[in-house]
BAVO-157861 format. One record per residue (C-alpha): residue number from 1; z, y, x. Coordinates in pm, 1 decimal. Layout:
<sites>
i=NUM; Z=Z; Y=Y; X=X .
...
</sites>
This chain:
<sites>
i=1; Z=12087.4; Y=19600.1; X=9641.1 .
i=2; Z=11886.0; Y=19472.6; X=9370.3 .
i=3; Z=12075.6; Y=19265.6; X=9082.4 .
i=4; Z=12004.4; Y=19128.8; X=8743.1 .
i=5; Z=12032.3; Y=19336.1; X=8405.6 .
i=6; Z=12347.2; Y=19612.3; X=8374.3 .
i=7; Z=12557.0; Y=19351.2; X=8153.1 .
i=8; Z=12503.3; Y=19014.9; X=8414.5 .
i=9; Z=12720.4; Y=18863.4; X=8632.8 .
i=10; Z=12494.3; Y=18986.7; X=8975.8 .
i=11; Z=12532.6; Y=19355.3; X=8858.0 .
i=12; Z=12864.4; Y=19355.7; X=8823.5 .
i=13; Z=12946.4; Y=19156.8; X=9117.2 .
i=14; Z=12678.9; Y=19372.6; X=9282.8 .
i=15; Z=12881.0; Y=19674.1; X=9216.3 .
i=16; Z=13191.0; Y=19581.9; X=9323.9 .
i=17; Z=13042.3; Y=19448.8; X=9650.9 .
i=18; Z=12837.3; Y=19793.2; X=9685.0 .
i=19; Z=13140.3; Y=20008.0; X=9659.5 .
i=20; Z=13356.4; Y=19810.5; X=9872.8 .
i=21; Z=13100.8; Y=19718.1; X=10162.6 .
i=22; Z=12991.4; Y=20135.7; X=10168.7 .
i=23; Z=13382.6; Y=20216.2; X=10143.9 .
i=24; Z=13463.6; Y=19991.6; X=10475.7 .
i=25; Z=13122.5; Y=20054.8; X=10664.2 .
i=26; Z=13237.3; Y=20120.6; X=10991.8 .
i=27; Z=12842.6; Y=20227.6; X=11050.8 .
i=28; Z=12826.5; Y=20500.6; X=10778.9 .
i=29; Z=12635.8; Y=20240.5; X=10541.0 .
i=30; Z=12553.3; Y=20326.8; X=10179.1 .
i=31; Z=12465.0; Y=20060.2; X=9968.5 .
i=32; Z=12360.1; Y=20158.8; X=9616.5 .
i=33; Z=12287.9; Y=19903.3; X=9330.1 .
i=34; Z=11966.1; Y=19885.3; X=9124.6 .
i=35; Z=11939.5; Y=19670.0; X=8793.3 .
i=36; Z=11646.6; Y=19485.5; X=8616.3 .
i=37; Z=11662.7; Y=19366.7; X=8275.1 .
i=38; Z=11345.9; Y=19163.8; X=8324.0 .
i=39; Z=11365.3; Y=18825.7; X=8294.7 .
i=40; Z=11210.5; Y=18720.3; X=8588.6 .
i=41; Z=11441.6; Y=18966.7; X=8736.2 .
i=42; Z=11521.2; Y=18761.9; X=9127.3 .
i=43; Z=11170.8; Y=18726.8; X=9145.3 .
i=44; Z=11091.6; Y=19044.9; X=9124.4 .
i=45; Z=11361.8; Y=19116.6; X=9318.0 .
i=46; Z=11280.5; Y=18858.7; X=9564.1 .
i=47; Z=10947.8; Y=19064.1; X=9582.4 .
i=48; Z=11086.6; Y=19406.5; X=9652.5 .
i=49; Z=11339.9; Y=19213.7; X=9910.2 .
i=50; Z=11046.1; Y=19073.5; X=10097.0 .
i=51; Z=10862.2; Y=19404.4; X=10080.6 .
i=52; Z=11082.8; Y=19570.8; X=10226.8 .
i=53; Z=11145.2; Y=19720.0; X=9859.1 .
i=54; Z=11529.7; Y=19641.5; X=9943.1 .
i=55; Z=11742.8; Y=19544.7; X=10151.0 .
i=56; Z=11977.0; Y=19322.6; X=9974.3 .
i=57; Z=11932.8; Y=19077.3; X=9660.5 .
i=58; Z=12085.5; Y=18895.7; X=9439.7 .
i=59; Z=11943.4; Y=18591.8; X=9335.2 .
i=60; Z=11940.6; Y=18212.0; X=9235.6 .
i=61; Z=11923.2; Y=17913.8; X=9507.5 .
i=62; Z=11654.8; Y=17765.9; X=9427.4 .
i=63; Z=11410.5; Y=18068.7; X=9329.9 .
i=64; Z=11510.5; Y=18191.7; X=9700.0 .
i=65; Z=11451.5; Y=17855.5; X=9870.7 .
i=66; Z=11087.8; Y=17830.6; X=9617.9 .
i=67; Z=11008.8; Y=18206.9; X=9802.0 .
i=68; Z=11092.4; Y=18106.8; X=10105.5 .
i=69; Z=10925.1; Y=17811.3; X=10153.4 .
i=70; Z=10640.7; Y=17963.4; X=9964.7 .
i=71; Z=10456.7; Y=18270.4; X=10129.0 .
i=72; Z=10801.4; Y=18487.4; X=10181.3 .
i=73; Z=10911.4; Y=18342.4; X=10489.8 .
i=74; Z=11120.6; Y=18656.6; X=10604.5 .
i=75; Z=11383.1; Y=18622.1; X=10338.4 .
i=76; Z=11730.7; Y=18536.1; X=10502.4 .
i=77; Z=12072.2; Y=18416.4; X=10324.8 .
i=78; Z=12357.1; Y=18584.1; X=10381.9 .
i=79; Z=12625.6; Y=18424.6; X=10163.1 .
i=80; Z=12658.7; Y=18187.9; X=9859.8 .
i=81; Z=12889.9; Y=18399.2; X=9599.1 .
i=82; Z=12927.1; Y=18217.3; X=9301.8 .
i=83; Z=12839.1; Y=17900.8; X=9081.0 .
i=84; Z=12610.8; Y=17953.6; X=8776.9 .
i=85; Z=12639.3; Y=17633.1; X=8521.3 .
i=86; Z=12344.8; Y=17475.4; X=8380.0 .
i=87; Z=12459.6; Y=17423.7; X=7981.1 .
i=88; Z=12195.4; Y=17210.8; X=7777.4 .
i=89; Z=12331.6; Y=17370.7; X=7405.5 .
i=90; Z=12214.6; Y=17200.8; X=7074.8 .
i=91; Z=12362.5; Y=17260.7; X=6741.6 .
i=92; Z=12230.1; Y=16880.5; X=6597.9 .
i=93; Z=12516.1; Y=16661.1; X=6680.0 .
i=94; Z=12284.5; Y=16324.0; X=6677.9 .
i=95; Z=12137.7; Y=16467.9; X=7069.7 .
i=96; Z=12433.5; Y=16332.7; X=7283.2 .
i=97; Z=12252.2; Y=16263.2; X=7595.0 .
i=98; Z=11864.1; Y=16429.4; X=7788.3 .
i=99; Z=11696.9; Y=16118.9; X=7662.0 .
i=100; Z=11758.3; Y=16227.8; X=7327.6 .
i=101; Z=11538.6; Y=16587.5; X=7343.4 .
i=102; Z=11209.3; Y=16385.0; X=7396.8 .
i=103; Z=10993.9; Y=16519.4; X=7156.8 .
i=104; Z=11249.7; Y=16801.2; X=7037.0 .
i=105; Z=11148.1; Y=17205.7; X=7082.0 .
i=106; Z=11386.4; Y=17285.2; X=7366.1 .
i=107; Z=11398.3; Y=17634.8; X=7491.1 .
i=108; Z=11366.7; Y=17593.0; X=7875.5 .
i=109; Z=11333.0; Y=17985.0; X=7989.7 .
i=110; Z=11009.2; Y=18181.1; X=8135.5 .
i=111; Z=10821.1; Y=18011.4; X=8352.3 .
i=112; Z=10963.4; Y=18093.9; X=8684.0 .
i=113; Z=11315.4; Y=18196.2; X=8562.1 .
i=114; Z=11607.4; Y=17979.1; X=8727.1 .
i=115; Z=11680.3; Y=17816.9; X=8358.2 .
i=116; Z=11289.7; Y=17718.3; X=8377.2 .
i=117; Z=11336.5; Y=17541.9; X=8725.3 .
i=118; Z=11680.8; Y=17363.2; X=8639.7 .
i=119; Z=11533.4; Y=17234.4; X=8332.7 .
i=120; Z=11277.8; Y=17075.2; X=8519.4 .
i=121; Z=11479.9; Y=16936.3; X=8748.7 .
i=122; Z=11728.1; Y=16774.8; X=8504.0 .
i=123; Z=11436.8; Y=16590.2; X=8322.5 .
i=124; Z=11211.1; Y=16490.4; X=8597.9 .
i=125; Z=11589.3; Y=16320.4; X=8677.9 .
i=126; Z=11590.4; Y=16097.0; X=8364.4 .
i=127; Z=11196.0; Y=16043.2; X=8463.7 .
i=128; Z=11109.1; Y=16308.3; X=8174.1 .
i=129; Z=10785.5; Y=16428.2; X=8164.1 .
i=130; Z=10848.3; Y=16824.5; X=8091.8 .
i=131; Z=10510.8; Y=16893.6; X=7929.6 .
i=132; Z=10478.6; Y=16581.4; X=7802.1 .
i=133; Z=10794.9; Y=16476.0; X=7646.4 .
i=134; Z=10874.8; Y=16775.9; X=7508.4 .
i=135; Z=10824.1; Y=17097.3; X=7296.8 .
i=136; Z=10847.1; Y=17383.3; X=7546.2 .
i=137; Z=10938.8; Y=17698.2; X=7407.5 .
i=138; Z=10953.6; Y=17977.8; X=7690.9 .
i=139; Z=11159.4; Y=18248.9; X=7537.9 .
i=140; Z=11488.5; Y=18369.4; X=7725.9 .
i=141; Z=11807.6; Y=18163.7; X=7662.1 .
i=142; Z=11909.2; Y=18457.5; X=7404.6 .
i=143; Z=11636.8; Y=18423.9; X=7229.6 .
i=144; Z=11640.4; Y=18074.7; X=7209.1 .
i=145; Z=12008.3; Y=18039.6; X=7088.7 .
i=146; Z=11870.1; Y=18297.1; X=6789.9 .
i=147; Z=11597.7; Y=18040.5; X=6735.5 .
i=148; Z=11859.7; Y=17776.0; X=6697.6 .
i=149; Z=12067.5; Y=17934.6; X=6457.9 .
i=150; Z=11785.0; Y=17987.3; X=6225.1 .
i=151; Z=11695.5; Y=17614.1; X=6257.7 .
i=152; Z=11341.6; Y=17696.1; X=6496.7 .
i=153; Z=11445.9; Y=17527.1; X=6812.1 .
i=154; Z=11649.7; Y=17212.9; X=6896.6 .
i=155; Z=11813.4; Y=17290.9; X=7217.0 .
i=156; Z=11858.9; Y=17547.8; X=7476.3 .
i=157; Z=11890.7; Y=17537.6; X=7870.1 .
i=158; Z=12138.2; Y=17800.1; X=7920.0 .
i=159; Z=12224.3; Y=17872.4; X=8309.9 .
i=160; Z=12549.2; Y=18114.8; X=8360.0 .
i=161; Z=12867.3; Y=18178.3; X=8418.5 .
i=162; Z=13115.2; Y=17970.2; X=8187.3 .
i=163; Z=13223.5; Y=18016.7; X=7904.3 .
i=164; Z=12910.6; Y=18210.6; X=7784.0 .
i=165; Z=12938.3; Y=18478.5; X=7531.7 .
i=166; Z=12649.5; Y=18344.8; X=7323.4 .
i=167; Z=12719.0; Y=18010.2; X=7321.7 .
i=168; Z=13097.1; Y=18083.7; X=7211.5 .
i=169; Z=12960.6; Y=18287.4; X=6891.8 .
i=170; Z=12825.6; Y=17926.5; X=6795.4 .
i=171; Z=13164.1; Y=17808.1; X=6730.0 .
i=172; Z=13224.2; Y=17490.9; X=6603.5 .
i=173; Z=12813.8; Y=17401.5; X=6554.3 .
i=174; Z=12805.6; Y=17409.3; X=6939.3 .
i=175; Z=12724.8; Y=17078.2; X=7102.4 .
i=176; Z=12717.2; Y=17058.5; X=7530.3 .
i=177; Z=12507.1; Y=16784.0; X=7649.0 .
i=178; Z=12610.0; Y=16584.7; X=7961.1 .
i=179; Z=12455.5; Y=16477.9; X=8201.5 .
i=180; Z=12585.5; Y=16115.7; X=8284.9 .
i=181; Z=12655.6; Y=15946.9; X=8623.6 .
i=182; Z=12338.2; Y=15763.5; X=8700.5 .
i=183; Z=12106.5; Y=16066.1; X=8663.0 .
i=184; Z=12319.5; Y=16298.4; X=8800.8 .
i=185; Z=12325.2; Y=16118.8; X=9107.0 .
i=186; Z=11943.2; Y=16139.2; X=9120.7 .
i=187; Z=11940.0; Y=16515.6; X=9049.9 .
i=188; Z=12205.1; Y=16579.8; X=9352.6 .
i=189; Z=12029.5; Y=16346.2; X=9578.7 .
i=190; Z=11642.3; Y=16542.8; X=9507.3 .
i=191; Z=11808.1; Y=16871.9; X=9496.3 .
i=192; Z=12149.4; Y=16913.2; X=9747.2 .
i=193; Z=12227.2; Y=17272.0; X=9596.5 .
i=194; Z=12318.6; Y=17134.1; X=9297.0 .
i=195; Z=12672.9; Y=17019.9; X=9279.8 .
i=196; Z=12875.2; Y=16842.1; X=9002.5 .
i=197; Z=13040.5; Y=17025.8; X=8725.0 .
i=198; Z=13298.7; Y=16985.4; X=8448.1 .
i=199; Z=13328.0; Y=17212.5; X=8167.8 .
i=200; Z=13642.1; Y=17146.4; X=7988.4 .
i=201; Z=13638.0; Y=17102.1; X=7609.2 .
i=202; Z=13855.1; Y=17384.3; X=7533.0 .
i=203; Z=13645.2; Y=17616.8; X=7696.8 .
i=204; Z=13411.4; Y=17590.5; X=7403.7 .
i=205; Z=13649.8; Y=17416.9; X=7182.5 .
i=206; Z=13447.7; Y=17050.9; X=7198.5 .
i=207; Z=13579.3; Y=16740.2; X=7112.5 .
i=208; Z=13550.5; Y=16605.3; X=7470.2 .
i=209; Z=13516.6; Y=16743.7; X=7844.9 .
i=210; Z=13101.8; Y=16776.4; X=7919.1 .
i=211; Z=12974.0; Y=16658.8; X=8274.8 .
i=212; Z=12670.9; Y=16899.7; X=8384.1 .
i=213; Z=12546.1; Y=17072.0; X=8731.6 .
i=214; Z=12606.1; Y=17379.6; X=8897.6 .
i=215; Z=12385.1; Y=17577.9; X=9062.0 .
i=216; Z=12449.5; Y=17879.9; X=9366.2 .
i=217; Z=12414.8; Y=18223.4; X=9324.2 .
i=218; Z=12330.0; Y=18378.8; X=9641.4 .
i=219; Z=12303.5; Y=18789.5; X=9823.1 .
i=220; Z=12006.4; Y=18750.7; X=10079.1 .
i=221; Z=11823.1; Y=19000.1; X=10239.4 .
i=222; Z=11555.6; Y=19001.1; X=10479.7 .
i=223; Z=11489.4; Y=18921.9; X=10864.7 .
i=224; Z=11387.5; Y=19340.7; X=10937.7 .
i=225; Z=11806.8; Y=19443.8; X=10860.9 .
i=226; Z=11981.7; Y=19399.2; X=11175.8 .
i=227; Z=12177.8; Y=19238.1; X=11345.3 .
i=228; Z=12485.2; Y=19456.4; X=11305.9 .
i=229; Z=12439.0; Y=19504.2; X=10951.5 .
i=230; Z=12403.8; Y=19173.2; X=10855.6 .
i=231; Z=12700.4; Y=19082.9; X=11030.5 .
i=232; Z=12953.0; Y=19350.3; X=10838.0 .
i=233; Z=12825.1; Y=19339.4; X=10510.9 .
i=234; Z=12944.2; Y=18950.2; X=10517.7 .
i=235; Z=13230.4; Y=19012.7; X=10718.7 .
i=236; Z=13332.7; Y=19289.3; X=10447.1 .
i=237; Z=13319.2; Y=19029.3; X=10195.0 .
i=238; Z=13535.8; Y=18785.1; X=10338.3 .
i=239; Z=13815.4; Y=18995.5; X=10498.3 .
i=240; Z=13814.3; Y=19186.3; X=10149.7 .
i=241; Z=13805.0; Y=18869.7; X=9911.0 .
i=242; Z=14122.8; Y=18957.5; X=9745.9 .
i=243; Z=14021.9; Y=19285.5; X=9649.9 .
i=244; Z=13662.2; Y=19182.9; X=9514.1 .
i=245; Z=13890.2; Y=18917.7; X=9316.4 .
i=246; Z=14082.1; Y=19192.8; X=9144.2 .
i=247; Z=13793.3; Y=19387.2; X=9096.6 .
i=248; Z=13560.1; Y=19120.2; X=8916.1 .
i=249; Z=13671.7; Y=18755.0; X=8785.5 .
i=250; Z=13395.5; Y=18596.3; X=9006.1 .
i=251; Z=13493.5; Y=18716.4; X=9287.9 .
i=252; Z=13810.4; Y=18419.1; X=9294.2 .
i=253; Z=13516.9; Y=18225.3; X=9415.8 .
i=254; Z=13442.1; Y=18362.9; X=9723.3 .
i=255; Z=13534.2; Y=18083.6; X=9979.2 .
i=256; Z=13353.6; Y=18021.8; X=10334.3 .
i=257; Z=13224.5; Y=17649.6; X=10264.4 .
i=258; Z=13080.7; Y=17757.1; X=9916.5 .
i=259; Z=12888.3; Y=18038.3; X=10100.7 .
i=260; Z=12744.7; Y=17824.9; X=10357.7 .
i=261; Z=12742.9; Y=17444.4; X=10206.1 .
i=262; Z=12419.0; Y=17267.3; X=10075.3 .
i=263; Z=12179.9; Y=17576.6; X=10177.2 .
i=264; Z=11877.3; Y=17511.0; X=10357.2 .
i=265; Z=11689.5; Y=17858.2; X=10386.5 .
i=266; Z=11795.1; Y=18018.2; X=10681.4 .
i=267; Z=12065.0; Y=18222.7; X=10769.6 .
i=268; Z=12057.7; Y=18549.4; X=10901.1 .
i=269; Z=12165.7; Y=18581.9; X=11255.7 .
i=270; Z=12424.1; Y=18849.7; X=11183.2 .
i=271; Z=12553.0; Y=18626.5; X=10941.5 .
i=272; Z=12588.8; Y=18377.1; X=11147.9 .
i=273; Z=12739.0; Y=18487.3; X=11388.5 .
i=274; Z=13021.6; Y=18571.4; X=11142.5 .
i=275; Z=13009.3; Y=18200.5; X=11011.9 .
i=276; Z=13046.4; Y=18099.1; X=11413.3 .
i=277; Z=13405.8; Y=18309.0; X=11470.7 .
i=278; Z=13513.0; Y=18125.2; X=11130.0 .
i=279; Z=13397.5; Y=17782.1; X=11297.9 .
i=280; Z=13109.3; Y=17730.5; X=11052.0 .
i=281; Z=12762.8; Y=17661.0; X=11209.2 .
i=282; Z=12487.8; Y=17756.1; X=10996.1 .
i=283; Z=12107.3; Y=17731.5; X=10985.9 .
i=284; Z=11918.6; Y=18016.4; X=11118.6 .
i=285; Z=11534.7; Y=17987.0; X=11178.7 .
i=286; Z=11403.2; Y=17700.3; X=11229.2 .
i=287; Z=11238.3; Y=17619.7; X=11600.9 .
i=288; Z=10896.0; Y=17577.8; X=11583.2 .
i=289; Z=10864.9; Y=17230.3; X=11818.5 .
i=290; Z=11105.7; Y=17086.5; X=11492.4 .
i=291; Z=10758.1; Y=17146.6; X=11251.9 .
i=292; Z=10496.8; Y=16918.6; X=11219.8 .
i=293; Z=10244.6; Y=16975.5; X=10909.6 .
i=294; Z=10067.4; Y=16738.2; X=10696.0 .
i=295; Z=9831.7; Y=16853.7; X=10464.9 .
i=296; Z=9629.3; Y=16651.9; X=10157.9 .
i=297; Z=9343.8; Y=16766.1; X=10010.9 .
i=298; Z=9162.9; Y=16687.9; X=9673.2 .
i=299; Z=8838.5; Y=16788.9; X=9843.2 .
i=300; Z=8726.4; Y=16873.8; X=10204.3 .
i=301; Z=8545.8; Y=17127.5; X=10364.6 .
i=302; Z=8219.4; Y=17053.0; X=10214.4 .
i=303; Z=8391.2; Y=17290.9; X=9874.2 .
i=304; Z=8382.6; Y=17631.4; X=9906.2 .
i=305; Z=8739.6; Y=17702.2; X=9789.5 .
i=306; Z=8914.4; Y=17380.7; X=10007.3 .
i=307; Z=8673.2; Y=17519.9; X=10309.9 .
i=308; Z=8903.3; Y=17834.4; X=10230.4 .
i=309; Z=9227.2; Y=17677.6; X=10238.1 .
i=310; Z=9156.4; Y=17460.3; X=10486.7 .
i=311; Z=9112.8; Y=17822.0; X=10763.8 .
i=312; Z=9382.7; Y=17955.8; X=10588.4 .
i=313; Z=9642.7; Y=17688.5; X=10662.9 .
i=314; Z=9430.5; Y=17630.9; X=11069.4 .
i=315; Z=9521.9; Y=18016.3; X=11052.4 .
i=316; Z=9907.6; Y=18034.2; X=10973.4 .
i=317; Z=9950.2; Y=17689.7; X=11191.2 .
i=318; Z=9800.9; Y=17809.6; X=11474.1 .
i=319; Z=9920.2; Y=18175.9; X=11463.0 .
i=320; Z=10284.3; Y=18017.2; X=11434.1 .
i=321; Z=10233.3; Y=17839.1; X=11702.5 .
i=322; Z=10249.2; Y=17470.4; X=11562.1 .
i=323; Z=10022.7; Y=17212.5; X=11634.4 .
i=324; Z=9698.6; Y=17110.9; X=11478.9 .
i=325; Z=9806.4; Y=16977.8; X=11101.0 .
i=326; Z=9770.2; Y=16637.7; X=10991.1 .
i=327; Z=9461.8; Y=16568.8; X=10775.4 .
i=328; Z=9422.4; Y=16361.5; X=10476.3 .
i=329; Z=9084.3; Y=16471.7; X=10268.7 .
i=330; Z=8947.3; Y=16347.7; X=9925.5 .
i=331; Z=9287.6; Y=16216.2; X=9838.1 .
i=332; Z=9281.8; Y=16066.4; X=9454.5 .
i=333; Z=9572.7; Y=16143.5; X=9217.3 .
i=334; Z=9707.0; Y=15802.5; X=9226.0 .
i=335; Z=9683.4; Y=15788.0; X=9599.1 .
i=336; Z=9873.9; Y=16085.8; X=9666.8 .
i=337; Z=10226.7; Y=15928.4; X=9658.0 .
i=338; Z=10117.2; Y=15646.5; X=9941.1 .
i=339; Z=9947.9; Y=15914.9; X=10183.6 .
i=340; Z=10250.3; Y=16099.8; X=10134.2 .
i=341; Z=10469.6; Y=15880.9; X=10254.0 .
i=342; Z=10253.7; Y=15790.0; X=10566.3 .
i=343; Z=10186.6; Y=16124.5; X=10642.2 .
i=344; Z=10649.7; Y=16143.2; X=10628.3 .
i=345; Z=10637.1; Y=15803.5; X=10837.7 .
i=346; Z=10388.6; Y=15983.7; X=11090.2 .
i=347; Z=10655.8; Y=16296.0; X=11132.0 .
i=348; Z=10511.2; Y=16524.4; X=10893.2 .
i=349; Z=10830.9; Y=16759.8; X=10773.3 .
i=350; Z=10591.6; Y=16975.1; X=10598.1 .
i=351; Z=10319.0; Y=16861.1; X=10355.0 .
i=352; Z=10092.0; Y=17076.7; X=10167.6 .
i=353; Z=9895.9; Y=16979.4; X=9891.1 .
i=354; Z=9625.5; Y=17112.7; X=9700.4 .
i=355; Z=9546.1; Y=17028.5; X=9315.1 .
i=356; Z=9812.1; Y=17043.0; X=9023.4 .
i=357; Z=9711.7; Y=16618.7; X=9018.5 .
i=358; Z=9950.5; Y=16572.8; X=9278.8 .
i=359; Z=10280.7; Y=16705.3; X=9108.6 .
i=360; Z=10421.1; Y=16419.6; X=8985.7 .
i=361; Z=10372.6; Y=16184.8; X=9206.9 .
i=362; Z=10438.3; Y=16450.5; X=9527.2 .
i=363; Z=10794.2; Y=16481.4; X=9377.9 .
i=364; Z=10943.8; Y=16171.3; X=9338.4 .
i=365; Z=10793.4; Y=16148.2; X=9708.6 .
i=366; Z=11020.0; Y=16446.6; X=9763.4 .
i=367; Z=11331.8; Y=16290.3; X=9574.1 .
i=368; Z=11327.9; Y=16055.7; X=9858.2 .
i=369; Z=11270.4; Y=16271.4; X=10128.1 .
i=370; Z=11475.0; Y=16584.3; X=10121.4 .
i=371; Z=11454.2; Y=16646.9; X=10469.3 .
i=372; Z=11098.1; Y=16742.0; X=10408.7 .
i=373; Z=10947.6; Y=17030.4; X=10230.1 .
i=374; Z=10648.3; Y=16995.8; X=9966.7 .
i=375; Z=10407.7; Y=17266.7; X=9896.7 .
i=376; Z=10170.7; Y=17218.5; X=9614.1 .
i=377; Z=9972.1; Y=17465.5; X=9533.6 .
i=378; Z=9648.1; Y=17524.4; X=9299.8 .
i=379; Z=9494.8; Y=17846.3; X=9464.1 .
i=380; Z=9669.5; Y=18075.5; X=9252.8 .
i=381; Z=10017.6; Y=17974.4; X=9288.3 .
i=382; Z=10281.1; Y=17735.1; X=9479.6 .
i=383; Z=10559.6; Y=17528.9; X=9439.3 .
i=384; Z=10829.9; Y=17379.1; X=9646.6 .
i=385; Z=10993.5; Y=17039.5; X=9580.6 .
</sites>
């Protein structure tokens, strides 16, 4: 099992989890734990799992869902654990609401860390632009709470457990920033695994209660573990609940529709068919008559590179056994968000787009249509939305 850094949340859970699922394996199963300190930690985790690296991972939501609708389609969920908050600290009282940080230095994470992704979510909510609007600074949250303190950085995205050790050494100086009804509607409605949060005010000893999001924290593994083994390691978990509980403080959260609720990556079928005896029906891979692709292209297959993609994408369609993709070719920027939505009108559940010009407006196109997954992706990388 692969987890974050020896003093997070993961690892300890992780442990606990370890011990008790090898201690109750009626199937002789060992499960041993393995730590990273990097900072893009469920990535690379994510990696390993998909690799076949590992077996088990703990990770964010939405980095899993971003792998597994990216090119790491064998990566299965087996159980939502525990809520992670996402805390927007600043130590200048006169930022009381998002709006406020345009044009501040906010500290949003490494590019590709979970504190990275929920920070772009939360200001493409209040119809931020991220690299526009404000001064990025990619260091880790720890870092970036250092920064503060010394007067080099306005605000800090800051997504864990709460109350946060680093944040409390702020004391009095600490300022949450909420997140208020309208826009928090609008991040819950583009991104379901979000759900709505309250941190009290004497957790941090504020002058009022802050409203903010939380965000899952997941143990997947991948579609090679069987059947059997899926299916005990979560059963473990539940029947044992009380136990984990005494063992680590987030294991009170353990509860069927937290572990299921609001996750659209697929479930492993061991899982599920633990899920099922409880009377929970959950997701497992998708059927392939349900997928119809639509893809939109900057250029066609007159360009070398496009010609590329364009095989590539005939390739995985065909070898999937989907039918022949929707085209759309020599789509302009401000076009994108129109052939979009014909291309969802048509059917299209999947769209994939090519050229970093289509970001913006692919994901307010997304906002509105969270049935279907976007892919955008600029021949060295992808993202989901």
């Amino acid at each position: 099992m692969r987890t974050g850094g020896e003093t997070s949340i993961s690892f300890g859970l992780g442990s606990v989890l370890a011990s008790l699922i090898t201690e109750q394996s009626v199937n002789s199963m060992t499960i041993e734990v393995e730590s990273n300190n990097d900072a893009l930690s469920d990535r690379k985790n994510l990696s390993d799992l998909y690799r076949d690296n590992c077996q088990l991972a703990i990770a964010s939501y939405p980095i899993l869902a971003s792998f597994y609708y990216g090119d790491f389609s064998n990566v299965r969920m087996l159980a939502g654990l525990y809520a992670q908050s996402v805390q927007i600290v600043t130590t200048d009282p006169s930022i009381k609401s998002v709006t406020d940080l345009k044009g501040k230095r906010v500290c949003v994470g490494p590019i590709g860390s979970g504190s990275y992704s929920s920070a772009y979510d939360v200001f493409f909510a209040f119809g931020m632009d991220i690299e526009k609007d404000i001064t990025l600074m990619y260091m880790t949250s720890l870092d970036g709470l250092d920064d503060m303190k010394n007067g080099l950085c306005d605000a800090v995205f800051v997504v864990s457990a709460v109350p946060n050790a680093r944040v409390f050494e702020l004391g009095d100086t600490a300022h949450l920033v909420s997140i208020d009804d309208e826009h928090l509607e609008n991040l819950l409605t583009g991104w379901p695994y979000y759900s709505k949060m309250t941190i009290a005010k004497d957790v941090y000893g504020t002058d009022s209660d802050w409203q903010t999001v939380a965000v899952k924290t997941v143990l997947a593994t991948n579609a090679a573990v069987s059947d059997n083994v899926a299916y005990n390691i979560v059963k473990t978990i539940f029947e044992y609940k009380n136990e984990i509980a005494a063992a680590h403080a987030k294991g009170v959260e353990l509860d069927l529709t937290f572990a299921t609720e609001g996750l659209d990556v697929p479930f492993h079928p061991g899982a599920a068919k633990y899920y099922k005896e409880q009377g929970i029906e959950v997701k497992t891979t998708p059927k392939v008559s349900d997928i119809k692709v639509g893809v939109i292209l900057d250029y066609d297959e007159n360009t070398t590179e496009t010609f590329m993609h364009i095989e590539g994408i005939k390739t995985a369609t065909k070898n999937l056994g989907l039918s022949e993709p929707e085209w759309r070719y020599r789509v302009e920027a401000i076009a994108a968000q129109q052939t979009a939505e014909d291309l969802v009108a048509q059917g299209c559940n999947v769209i994939i787009a090519s050229g970093v010009s289509f970001e913006r407006p692919l994901v307010q196109t997304a906002r509105e249509n969270t049935e279907v997954v976007f892919i955008i992706y600029d021949g060295e990388a992808a993202n989901v939305c």
